[in-house]
Backbone as JSON, one array per atom type, in Angstrom:
{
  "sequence": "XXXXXXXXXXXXXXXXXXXXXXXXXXXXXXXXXXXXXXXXXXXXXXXXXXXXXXXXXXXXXXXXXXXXXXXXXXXXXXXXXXXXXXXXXXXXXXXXXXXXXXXXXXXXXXXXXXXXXXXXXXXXXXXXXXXXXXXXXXXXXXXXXXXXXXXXXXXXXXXXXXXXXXXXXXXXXXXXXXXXXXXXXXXXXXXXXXXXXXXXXXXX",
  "N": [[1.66, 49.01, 62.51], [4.18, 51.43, 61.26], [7.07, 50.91, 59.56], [9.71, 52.04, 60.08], [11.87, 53.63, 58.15], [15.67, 53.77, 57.37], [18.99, 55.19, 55.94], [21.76, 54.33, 55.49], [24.98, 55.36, 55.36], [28.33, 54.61, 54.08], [31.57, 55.71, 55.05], [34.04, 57.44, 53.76], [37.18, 59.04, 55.72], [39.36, 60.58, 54.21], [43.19, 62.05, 53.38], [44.55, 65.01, 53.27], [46.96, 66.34, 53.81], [49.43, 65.13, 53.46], [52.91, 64.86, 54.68], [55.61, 66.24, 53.78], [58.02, 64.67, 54.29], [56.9, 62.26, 54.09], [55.94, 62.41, 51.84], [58.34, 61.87, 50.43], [59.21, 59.17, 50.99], [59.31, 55.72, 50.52], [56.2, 55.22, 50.15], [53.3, 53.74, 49.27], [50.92, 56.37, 47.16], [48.24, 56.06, 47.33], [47.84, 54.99, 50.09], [49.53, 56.75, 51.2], [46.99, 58.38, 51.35], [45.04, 57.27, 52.51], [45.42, 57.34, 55.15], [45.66, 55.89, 58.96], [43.25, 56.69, 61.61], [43.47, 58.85, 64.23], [44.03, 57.55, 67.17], [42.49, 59.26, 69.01], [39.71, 59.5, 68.07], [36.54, 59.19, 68.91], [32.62, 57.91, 68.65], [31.13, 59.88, 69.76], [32.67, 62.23, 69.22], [32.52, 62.67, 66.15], [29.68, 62.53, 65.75], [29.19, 64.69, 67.09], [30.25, 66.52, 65.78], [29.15, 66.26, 63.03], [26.6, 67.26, 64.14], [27.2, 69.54, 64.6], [27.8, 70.83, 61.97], [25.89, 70.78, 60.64], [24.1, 72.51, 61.46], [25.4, 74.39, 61.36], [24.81, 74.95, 58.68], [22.29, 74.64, 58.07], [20.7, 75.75, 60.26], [18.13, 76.25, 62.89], [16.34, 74.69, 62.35], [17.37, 72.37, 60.15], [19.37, 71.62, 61.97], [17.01, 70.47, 64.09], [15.86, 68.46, 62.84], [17.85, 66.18, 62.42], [18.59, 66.27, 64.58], [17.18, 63.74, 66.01], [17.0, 61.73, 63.94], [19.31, 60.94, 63.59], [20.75, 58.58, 63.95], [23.02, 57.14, 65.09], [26.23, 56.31, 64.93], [27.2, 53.02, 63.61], [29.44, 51.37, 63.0], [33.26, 52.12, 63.63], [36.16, 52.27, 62.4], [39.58, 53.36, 63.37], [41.57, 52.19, 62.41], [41.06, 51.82, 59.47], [40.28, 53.8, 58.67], [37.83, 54.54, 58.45], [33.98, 54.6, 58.78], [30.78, 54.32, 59.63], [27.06, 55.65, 59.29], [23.89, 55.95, 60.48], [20.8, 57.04, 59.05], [17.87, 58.24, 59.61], [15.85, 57.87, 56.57], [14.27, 60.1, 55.7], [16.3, 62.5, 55.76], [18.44, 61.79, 55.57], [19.99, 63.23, 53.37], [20.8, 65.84, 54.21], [23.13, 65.48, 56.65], [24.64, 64.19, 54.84], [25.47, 66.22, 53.71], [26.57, 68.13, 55.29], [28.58, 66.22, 56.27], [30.3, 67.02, 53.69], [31.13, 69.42, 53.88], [32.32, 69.51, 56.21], [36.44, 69.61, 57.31], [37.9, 68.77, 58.87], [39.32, 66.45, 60.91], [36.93, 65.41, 63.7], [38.46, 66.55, 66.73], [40.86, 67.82, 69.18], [43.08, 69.23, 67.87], [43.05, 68.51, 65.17], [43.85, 66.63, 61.81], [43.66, 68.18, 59.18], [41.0, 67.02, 56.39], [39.71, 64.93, 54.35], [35.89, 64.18, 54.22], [34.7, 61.15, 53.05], [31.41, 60.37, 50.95], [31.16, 57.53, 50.15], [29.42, 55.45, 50.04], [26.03, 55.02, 49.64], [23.01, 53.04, 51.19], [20.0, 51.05, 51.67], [20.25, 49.11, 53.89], [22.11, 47.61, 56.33], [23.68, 45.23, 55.2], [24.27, 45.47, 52.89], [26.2, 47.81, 52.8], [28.0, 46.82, 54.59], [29.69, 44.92, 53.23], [30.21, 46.37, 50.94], [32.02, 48.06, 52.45], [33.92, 46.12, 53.52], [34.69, 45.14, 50.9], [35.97, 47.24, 49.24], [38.15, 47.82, 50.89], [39.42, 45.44, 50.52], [40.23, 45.82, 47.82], [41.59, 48.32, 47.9], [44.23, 47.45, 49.39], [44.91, 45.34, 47.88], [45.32, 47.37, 45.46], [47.66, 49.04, 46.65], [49.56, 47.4, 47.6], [50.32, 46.03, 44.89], [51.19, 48.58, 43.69], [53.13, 48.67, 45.29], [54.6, 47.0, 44.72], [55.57, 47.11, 41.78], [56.87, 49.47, 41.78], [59.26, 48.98, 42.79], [60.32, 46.82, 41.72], [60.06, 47.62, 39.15], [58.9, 47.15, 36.68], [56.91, 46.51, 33.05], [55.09, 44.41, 33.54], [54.67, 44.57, 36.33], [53.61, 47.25, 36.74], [51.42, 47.21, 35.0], [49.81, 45.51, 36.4], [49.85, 47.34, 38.59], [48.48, 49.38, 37.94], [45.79, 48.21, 36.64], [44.64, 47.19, 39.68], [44.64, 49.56, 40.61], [42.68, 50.79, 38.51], [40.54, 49.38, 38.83], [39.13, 49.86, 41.17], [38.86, 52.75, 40.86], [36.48, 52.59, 39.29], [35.05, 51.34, 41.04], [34.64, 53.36, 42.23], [33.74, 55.01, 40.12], [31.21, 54.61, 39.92], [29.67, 54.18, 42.04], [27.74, 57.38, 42.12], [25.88, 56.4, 40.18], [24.58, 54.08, 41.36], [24.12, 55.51, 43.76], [22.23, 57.71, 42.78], [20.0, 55.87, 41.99], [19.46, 55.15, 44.45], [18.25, 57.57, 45.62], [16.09, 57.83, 44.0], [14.13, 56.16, 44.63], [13.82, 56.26, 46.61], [12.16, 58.98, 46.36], [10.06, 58.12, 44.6], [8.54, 56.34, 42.01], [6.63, 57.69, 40.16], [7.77, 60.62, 40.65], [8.44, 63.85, 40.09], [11.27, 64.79, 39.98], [12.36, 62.2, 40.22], [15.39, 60.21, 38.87], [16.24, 58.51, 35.92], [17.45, 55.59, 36.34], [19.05, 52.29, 36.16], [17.94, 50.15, 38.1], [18.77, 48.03, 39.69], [20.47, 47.56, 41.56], [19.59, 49.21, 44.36], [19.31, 49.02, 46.63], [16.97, 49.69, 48.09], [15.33, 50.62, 50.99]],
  "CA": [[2.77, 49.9, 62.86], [4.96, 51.68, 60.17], [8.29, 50.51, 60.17], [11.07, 53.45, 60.13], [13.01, 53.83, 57.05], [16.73, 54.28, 56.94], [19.82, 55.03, 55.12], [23.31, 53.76, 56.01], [25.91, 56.13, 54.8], [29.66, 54.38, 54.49], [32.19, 57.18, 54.78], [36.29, 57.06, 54.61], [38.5, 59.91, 56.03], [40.74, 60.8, 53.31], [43.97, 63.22, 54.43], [44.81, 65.94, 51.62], [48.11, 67.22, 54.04], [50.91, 64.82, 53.77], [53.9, 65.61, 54.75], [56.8, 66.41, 53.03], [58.69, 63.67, 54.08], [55.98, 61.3, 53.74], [55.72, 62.14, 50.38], [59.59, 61.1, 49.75], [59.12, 58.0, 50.93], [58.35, 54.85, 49.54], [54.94, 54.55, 50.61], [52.25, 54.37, 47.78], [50.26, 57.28, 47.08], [46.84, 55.12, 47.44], [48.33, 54.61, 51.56], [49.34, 58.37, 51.76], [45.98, 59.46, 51.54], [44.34, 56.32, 53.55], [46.42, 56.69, 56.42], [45.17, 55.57, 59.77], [43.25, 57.89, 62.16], [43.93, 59.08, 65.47], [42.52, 56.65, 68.27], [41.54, 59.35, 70.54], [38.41, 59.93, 67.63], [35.32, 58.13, 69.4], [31.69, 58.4, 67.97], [30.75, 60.84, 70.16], [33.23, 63.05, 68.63], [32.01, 62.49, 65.33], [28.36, 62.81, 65.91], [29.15, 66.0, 67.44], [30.94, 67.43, 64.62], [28.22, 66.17, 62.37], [25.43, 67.8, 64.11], [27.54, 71.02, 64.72], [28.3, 71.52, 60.93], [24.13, 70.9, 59.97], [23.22, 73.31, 62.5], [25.79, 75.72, 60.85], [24.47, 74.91, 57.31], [20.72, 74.58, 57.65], [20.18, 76.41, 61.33], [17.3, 75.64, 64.06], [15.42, 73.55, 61.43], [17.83, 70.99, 60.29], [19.41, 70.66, 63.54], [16.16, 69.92, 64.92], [15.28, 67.33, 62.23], [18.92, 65.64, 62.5], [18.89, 65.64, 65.98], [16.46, 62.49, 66.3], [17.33, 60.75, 62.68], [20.59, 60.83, 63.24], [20.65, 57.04, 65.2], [24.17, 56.74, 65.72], [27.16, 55.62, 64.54], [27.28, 51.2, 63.74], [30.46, 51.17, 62.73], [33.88, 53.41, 63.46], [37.67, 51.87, 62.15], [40.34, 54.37, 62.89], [42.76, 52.14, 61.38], [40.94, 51.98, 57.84], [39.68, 55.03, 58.4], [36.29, 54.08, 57.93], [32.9, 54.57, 59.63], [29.12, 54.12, 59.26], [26.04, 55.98, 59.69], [22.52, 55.12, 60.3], [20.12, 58.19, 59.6], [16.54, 58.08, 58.68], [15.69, 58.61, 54.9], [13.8, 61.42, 55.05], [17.49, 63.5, 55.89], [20.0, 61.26, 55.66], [20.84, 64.06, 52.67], [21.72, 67.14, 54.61], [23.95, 64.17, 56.88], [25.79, 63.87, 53.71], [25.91, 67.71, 53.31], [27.6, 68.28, 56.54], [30.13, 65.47, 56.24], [30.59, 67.35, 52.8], [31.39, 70.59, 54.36], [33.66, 69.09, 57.07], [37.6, 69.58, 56.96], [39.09, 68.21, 59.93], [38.63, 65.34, 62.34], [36.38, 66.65, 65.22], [39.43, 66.47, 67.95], [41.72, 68.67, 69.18], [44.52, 69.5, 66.93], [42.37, 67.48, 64.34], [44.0, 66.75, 60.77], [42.46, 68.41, 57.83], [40.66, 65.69, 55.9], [38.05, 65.0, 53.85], [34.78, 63.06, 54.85], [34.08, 60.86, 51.31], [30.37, 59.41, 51.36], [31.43, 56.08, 49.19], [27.94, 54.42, 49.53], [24.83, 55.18, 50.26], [21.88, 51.95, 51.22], [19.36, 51.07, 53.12], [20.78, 47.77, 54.32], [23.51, 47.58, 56.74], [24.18, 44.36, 55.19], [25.33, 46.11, 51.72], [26.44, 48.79, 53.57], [29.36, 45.99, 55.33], [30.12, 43.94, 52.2], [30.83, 47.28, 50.49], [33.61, 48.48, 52.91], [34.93, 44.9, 52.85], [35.36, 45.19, 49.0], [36.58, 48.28, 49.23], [39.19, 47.18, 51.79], [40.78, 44.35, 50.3], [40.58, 46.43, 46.62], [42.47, 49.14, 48.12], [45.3, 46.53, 49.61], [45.68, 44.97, 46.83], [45.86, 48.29, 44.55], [48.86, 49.22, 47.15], [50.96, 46.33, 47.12], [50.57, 46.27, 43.14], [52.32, 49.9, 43.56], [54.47, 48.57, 45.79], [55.41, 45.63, 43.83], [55.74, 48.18, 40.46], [57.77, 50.7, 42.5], [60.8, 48.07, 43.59], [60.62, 46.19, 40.15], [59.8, 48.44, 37.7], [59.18, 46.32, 35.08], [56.11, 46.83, 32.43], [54.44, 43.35, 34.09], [54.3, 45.12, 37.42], [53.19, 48.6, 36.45], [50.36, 46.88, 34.76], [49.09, 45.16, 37.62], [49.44, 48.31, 39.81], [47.18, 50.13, 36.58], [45.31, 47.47, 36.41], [44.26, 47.04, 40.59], [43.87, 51.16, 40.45], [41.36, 50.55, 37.64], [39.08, 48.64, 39.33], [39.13, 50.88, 42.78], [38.55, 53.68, 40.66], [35.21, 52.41, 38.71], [34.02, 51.26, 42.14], [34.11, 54.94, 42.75], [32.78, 55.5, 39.23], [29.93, 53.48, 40.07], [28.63, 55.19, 43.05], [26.67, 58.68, 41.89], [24.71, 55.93, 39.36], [24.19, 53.61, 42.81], [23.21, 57.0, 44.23], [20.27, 58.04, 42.15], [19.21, 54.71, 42.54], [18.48, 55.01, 46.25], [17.06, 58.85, 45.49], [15.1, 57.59, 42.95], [13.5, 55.04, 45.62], [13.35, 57.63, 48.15], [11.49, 60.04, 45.81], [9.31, 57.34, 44.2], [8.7, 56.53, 40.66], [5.98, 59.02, 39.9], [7.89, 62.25, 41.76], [9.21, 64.14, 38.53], [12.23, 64.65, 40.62], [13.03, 60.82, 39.84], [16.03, 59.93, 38.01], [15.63, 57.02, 34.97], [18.44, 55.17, 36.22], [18.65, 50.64, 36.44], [17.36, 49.95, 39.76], [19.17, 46.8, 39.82], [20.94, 47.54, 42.88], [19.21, 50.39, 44.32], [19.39, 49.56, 48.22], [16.27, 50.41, 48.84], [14.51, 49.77, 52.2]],
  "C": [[3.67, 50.11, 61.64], [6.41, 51.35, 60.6], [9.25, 51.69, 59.58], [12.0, 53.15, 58.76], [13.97, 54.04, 57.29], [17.55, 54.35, 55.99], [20.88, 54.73, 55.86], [24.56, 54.3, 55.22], [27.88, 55.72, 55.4], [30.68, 55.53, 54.09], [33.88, 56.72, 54.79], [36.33, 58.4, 54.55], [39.81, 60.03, 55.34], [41.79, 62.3, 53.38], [44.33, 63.55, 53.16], [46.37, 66.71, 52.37], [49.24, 66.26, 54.36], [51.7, 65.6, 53.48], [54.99, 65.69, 54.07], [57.65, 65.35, 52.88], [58.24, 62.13, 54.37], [56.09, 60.89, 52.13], [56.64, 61.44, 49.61], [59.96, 59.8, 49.9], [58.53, 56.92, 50.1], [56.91, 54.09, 49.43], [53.76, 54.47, 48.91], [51.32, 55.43, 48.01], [49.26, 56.62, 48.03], [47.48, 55.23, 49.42], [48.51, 55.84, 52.06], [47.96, 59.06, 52.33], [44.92, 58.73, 52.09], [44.78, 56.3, 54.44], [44.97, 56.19, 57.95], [44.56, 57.1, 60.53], [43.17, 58.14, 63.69], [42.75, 58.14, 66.38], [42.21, 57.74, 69.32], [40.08, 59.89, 69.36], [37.67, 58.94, 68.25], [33.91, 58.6, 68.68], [31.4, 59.38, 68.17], [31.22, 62.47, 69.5], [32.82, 63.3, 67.31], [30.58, 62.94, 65.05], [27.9, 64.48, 66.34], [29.43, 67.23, 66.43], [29.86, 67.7, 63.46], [26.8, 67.66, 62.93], [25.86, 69.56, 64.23], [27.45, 71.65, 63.55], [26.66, 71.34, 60.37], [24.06, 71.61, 60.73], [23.99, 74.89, 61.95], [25.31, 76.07, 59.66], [23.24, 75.21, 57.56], [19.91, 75.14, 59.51], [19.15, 75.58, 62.39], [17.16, 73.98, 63.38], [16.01, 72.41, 61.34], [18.58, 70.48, 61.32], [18.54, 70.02, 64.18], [15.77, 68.14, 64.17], [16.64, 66.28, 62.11], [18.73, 65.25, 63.79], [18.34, 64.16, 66.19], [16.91, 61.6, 65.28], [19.07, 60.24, 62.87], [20.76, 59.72, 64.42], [22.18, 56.48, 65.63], [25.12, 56.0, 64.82], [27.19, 54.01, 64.75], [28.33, 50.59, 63.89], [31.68, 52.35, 62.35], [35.41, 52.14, 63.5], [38.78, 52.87, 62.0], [41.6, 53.93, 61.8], [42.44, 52.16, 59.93], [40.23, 53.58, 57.89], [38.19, 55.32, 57.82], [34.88, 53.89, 58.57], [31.53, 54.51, 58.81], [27.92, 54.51, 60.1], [25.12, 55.61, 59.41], [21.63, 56.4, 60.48], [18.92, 58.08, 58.78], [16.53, 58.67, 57.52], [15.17, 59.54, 54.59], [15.28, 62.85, 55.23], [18.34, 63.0, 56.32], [20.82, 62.6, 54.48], [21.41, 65.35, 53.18], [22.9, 66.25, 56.23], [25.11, 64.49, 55.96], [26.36, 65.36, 53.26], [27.09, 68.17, 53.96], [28.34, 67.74, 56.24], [30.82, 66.44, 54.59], [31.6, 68.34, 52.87], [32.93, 70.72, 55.43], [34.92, 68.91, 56.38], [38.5, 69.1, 57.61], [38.41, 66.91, 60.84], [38.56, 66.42, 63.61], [37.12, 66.35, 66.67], [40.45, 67.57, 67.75], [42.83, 68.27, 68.61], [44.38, 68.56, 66.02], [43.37, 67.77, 63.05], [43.2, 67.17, 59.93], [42.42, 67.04, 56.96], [39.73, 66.44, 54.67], [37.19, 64.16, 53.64], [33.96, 62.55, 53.46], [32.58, 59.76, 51.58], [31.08, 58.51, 50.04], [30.27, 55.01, 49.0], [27.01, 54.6, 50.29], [23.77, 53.66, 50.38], [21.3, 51.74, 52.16], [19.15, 49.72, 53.44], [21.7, 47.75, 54.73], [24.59, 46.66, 56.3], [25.48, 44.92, 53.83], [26.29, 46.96, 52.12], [28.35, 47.79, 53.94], [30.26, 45.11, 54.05], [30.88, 45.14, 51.22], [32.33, 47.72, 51.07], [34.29, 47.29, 53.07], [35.55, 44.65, 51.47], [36.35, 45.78, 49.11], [37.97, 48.46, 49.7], [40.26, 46.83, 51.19], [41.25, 45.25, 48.46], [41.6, 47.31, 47.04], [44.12, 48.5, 48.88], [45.61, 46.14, 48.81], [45.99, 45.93, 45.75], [47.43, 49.01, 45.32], [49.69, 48.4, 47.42], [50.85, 46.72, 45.73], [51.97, 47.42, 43.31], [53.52, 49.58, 44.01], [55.76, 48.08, 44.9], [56.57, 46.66, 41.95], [57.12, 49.2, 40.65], [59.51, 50.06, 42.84], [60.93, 47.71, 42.44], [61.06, 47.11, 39.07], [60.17, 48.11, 36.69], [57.39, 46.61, 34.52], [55.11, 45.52, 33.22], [53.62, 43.9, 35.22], [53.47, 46.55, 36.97], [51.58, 47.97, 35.92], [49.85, 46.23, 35.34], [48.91, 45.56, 38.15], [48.43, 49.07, 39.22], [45.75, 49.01, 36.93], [43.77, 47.38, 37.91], [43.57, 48.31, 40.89], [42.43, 51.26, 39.76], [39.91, 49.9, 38.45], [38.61, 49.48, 40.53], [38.71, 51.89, 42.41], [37.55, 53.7, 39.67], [34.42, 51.79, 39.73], [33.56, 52.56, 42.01], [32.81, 55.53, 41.59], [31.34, 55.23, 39.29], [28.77, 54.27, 41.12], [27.87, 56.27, 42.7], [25.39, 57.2, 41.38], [23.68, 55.11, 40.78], [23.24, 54.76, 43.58], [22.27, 57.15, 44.12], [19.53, 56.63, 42.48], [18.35, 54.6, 43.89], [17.63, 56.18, 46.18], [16.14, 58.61, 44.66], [13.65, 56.77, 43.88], [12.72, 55.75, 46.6], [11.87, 58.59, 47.55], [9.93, 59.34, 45.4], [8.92, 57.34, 42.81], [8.16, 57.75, 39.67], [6.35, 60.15, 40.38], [8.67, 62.52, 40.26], [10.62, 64.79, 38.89], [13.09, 63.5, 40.29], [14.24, 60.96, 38.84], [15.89, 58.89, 37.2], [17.54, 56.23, 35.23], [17.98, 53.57, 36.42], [18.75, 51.21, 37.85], [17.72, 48.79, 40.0], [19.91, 46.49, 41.05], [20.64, 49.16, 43.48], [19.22, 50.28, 45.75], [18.51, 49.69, 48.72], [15.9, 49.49, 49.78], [13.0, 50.53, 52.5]]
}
């Protein structure tokens, strides 16, 4: 028996419309644009949105081939704003198209957003250890600010630089992570392949 391939696509909900008097507050940026997200989103809602916006992009076809791959949501956190999909490898990429495309959370009187894939693998385990990183990196890059923002002394500022830095070469990190798993997917001989280290490549 062949055993089913997937991918595991971790996603955050990042909000591009604070408000005015959000912005004058003393919140940190980094927190502005992580805020929490509405608890009436449930998967269902999600899944729906997903398959609505592939069916607008890629018609009968990739709706039809989404419909079955697309295995369901594992993991949904409105307060980090953070969820996880499980969609077979042969089209987990038009998955990632859709969420690409998407602008709002799929609920009424939804916020405009925007749906960031942050890691692609085909291991739920990486998949969980990732948004735990990710987590506590992004807590500790918003205190830093905080800390920077009340002080404002050169000590602090360079600890809030410093915590940013690292949060923002995770990010850098991901496309190379990326090819890695398409590279896997594709297989070494497909002249499609990318020549990237395969040192953490995810694959399953």
């Amino acid at each position: 028996m062949v055993r089913q391939k997937d991918r595991y696509l971790l996603v955050n909900i990042i909000y591009n419309d604070v408000p005015p008097s959000q912005a004058k507050d003393s919140v940190p940026d980094l927190l502005l644009y992580n805020q929490p997200t509405s608890g009436e989103l449930r998967p269902q809602h999600l899944l729906k949105g997903i398959r609505s916006e592939v069916a607008a992009l890629f018609g009968d076809c990739g709706s039809g081939a989404v419909e079955r791959s697309l295995q369901g949501m594992k993991y949904l956190s409105p307060a980090t704003s953070t969820f996880i999909l499980r969609v077979s490898r042969a089209h987990y990429r038009l998955v990632w198209a859709a969420l690409a495309f998407m602008n709002r959370v799929p609920v009424r009187d939804g916020r405009p957003c925007v749906f960031r894939v942050v890691r692609v693998s085909g291991t739920i385990r990486k998949i969980e250890e990732e948004a735990v990183r990710r987590a506590k990196l992004l807590v500790r890059a918003a205190r830093s600010e905080m800390v920077a923002a009340a002080t404002d002394g050169p000590s602090s500022s360079a600890a809030a630089s410093s915590a940013l830095s690292t949060l923002l070469r995770v990010d850098r990190d991901q496309p190379r992570r990326t090819a890695a798993v398409q590279q896997s997917d594709l297989g070494e001989d497909s002249p499609m392949a990318v020549d990237v280290d395969s040192g953490d490549s995810d694959s399953g």
